[in-house]
C-alpha positions in Angstrom: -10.9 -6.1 18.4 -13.1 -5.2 15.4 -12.4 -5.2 12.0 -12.3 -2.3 10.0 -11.9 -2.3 6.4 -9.5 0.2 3.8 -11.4 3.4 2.7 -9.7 2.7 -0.4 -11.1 0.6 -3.5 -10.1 0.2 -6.9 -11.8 -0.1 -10.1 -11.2 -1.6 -13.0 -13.7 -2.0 -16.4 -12.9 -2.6 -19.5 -14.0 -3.8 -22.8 -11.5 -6.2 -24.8 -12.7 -5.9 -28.5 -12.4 -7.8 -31.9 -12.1 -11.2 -29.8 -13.3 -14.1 -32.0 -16.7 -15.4 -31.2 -15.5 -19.1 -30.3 -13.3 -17.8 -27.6 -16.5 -15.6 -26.5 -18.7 -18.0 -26.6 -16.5 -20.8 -24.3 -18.1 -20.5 -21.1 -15.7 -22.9 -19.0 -12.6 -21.5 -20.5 -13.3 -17.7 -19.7 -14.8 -19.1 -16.2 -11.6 -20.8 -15.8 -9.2 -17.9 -16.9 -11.0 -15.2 -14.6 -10.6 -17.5 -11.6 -6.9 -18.5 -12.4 -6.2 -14.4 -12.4 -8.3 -13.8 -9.2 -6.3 -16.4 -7.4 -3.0 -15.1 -8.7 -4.2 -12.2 -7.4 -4.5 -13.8 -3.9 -8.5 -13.1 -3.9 -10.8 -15.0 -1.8 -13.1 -16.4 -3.7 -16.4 -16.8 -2.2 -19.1 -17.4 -4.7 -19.1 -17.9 -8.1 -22.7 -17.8 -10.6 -22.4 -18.2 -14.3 -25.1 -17.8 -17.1 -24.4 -19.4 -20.8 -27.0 -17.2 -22.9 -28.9 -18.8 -26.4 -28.1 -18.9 -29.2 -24.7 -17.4 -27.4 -23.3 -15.2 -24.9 -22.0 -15.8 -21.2 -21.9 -13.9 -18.0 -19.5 -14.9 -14.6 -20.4 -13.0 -11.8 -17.8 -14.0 -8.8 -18.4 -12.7 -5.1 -15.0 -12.0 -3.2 -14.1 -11.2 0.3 -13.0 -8.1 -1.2 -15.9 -7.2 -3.4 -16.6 -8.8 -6.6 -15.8 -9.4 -10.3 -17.6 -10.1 -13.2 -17.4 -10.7 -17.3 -19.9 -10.3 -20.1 -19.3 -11.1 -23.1 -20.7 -9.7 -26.6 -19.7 -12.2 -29.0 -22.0 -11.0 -31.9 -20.0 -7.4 -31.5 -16.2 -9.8 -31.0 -16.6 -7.9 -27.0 -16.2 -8.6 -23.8 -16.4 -6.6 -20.7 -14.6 -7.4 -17.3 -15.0 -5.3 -14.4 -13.7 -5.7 -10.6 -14.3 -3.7 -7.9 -11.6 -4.2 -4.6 -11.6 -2.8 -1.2 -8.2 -4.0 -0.4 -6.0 -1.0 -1.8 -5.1 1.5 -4.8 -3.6 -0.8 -7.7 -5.4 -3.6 -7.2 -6.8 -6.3 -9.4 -4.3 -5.2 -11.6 -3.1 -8.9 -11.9 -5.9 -10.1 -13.0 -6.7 -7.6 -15.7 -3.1 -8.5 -17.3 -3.7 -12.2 -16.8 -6.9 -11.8 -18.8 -4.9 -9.4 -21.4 -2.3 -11.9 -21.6 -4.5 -15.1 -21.9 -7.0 -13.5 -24.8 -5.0 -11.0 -26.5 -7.5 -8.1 -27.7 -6.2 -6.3 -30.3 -8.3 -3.5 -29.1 -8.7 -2.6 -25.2 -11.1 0.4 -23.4 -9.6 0.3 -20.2 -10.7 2.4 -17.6 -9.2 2.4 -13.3 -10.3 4.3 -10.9 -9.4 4.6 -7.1 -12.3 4.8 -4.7 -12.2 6.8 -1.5 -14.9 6.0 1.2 -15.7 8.6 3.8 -18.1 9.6 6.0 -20.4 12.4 4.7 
């Protein structure tokens, strides 16, 4: 029997805005928040690879069975962008966006979703 994956993904990216620059700037804690929202969102969690940047800044890139997620924070502009790609179904990663919502409270969100179809061409 072979596998054959959904032909269709979601997409979420966003920017969360006017976040203070401590929170930004704590590596572990965002680390730990987007893992705690990918496991409540019953990812698999495959890889993880995480950059702290001088004077300040972080990157997490995380490689799922499902695709990947990442966030990149701006802390000199109070930003951070999270984006996840899944090729489970419509709708999801949905959890973990509201977990992060939830857990860092941005005044100011640019959210943007978008459902993927694959075909053949």
């Amino acid at each position: 029997m072979s596998f054959k994956s959904s032909p269709i993904g979601n997409e979420i990216s966003c920017v969360m805005y006017d976040l203070p620059e401590k929170i930004l700037d704590n590596g572990e804690k965002l680390k730990t928040l987007l893992l705690e929202g990918l496991k409540r969102d019953n990812f698999k969690i495959l890889k993880i690879t995480d950059y702290k940047f001088q004077p300040k800044g972080y990157t997490c890139c995380v490689l799922l069975a499902e695709s990947h997620a990442a966030i990149h924070t701006y802390p000199e502009y109070n930003s951070l962008f999270f984006y996840l790609y899944s090729c489970r179904a419509q709708g999801d990663g949905k959890k973990t966006f509201e977990f992060l919502k939830e857990n860092l409270n941005p005044p100011t969100i640019d959210l943007k979703e978008r459902v993927v179809k694959v075909e053949k061409h």
